[in-house]
MIGU-670485 format. One line per 5 residues: their letters; for each residue z, y, x of C-alpha. Coordinates in steps of 0.5 Angstrom, whole numbers, always signed. Last residue first. Layout:
<recs>
a	Z Y X; ...
</recs>
This chain:
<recs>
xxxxx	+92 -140 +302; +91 -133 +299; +96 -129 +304; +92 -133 +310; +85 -130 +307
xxxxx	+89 -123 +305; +91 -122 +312; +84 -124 +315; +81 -119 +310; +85 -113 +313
xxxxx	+85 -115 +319; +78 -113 +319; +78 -107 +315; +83 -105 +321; +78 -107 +326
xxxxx	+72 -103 +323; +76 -97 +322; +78 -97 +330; +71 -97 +331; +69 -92 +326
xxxxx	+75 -87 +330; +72 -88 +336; +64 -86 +333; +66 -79 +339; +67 -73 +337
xxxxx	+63 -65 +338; +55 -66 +335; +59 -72 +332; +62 -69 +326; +56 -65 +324
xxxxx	+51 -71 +324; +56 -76 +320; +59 -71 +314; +51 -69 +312; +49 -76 +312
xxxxx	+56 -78 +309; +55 -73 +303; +48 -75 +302; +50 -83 +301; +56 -80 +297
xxxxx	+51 -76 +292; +45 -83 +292; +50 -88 +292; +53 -85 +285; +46 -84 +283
xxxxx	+44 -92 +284; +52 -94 +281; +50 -90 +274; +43 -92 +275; +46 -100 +275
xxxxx	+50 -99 +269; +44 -95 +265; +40 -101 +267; +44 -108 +264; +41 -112 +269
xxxxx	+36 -118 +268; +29 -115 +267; +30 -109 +273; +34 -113 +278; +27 -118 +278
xxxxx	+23 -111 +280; +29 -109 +284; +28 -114 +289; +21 -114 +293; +20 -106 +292
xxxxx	+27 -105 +293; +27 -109 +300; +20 -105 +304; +23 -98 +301; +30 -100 +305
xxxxx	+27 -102 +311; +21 -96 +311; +27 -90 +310; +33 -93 +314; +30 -92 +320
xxxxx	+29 -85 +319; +38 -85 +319; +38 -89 +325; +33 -83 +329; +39 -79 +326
xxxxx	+45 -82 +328; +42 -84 +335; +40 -76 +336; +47 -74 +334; +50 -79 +339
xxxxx	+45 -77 +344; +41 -83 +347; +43 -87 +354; +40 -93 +351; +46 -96 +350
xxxxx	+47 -90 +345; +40 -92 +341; +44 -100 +341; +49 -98 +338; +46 -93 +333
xxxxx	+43 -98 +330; +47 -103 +331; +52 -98 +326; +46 -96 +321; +45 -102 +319
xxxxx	+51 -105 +319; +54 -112 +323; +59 -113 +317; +54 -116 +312; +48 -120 +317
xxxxx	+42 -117 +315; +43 -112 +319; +42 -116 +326; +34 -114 +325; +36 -108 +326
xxxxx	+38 -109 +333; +31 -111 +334; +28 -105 +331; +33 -102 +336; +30 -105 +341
xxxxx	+23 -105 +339; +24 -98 +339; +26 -97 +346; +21 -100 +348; +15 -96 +345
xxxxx	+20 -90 +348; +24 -85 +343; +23 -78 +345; +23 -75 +339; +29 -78 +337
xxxxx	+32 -74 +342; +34 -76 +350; +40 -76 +353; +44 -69 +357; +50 -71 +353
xxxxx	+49 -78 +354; +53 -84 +350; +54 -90 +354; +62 -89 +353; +59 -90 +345
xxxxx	+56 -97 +347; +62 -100 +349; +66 -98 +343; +61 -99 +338; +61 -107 +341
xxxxx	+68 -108 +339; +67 -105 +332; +60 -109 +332; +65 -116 +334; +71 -113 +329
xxxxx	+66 -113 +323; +62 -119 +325; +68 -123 +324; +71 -120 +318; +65 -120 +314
xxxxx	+64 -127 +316; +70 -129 +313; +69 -125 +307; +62 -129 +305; +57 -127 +303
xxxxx	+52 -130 +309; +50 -137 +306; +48 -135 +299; +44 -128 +298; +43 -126 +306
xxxxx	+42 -134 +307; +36 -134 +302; +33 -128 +304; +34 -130 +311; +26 -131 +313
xxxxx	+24 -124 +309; +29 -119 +312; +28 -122 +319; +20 -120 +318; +23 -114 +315
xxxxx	+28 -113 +320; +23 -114 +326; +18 -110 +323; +21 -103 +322; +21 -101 +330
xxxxx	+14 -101 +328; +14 -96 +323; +19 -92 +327; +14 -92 +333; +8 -90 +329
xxxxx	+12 -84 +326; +15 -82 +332; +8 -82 +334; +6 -77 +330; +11 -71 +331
xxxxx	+11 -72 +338; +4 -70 +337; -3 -74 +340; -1 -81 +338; -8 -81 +334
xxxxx	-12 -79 +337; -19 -78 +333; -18 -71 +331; -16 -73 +324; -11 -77 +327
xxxxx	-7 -73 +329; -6 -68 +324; -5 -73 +319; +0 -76 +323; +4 -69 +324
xxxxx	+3 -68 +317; +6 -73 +316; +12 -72 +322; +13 -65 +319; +13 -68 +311
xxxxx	+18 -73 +313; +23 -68 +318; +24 -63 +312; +25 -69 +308; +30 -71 +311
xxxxx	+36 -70 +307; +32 -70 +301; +29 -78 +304; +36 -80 +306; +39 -80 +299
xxxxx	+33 -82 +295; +34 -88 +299; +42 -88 +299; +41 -89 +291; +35 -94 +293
xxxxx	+40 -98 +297; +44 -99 +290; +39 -103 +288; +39 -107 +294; +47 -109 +292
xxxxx	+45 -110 +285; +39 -116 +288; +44 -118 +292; +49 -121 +287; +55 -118 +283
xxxxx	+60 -122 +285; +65 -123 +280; +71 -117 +280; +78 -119 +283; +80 -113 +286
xxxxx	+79 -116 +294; +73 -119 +292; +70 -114 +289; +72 -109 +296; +70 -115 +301
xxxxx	+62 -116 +299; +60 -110 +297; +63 -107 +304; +60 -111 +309; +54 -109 +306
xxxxx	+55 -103 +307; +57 -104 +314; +62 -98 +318; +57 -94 +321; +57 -88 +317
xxxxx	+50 -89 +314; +50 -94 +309; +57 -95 +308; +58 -88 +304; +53 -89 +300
xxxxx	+55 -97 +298; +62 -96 +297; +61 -90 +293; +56 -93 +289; +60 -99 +289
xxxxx	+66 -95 +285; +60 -92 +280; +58 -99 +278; +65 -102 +277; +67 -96 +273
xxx	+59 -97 +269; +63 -105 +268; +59 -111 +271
</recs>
């Protein structure tokens, strides 16, 4: 892999994983589109620590509060006492489904599932879902604060889809917060704080063996590269939807999609 190759992955990654168009999706189709070999999962999650350190500076200010909220809490023996710490609670646990998904499709996530027709599938399927579910948005719904015991299962849950390329981390997650009536800016920011503890759980497990086989100052240049447009695209996702609708992401995942359907037939 060319550092060219890195950075264009890095931008592909930054911007995939939080506007909800599938990064993943993405790494597999734009290399295979331009010809580049595969450059593998264990490149893919050390691109994802760029969009770690992304959306840890993009939220640090909500980290540091739901921390000390945590500490606060259990320091006085209740220990979902504040708003602040049982959010973190509840985030931890809406985590477990995909690391439990995470580690039991791992093989199938590195084989199986890199497949560009897949891509095409899923990406179509979850824009149709985007659509339904952006009408069920609410303007008067509730914040990520307010995110019940059920409702984080179920986005957890939704989560877990992510290891499917195409589905998006970031698009079944907000999906499945604005069918539960959430705002849509709120949606986006309880996904975006969910990305933190799945993300962190992969690196840990893949980047150590990345480490030993890579050419390290190629993938930095791509891991910095995803950090600066993953923090754009954070930035860029919340100010559009206080105001807009996630039509235009919908619309975007079925012409990617007709986009790889027609390469496909054009191939054979």
């Amino acid at each position: 892999m060319t550092t060219t190759q890195a950075i264009v992955l890095g931008i592909v990654q930054g911007l995939g994983e939080f506007l909800p168009i599938s990064s993943s999706g993405h790494l597999i189709v734009v290399p295979w589109l331009l010809g580049w070999p595969d450059h593998g999962l264990a490149f893919d999650v050390a691109l994802h620590l760029g969009t770690l350190a992304a959306v840890l500076f993009a939220f640090a200010g909500d980290w540091v509060r739901l921390f000390s909220s945590a500490v606060r809490s259990l320091l006085r023996g209740a220990p979902f006492a504040e708003p602040g710490a049982r959010l973190l609670w509840l985030l931890a646990l809406a985590s477990v489904p995909g690391a439990i998904t995470g580690l039991l499709l791992d093989k199938w996530a590195e084989t199986v599932f890199r497949s560009p027709a897949l891509v095409a599938v899923t990406m179509s399927v979850m824009g149709a879902v985007l659509l339904l579910a952006d009408r069920r948005a609410s303007p008067a719904g509730p914040g990520a604060e307010q995110v019940t015991l059920r409702d984080a299962l179920l986005i957890g849950l939704a989560q877990a889809l992510a290891i499917i390329p195409g589905v998006s981390r970031s698009g079944s997650t907000i999906s499945a917060a604005l069918f539960l009536r959430y705002r849509r800016e709120e949606a986006a920011r309880f996904s975006f704080l969910l990305a933190t503890p799945i993300t962190a759980g992969a690196a840990l497990v893949k980047v150590p063996h990345l480490v030993h086989t890579a050419n390290l100052p190629v993938v930095m240049a791509g891991m910095v590269t995803a950090a600066i447009f993953g923090f754009l695209a954070i930035r860029v996702l919340l100010a559009y939807v206080r105001g807009h609708d996630y039509l235009p992401f919908a619309v975007y995942r079925f012409a990617f999609a007709a986009l790889v359907v027609a390469v496909l037939v054009a191939r054979r």
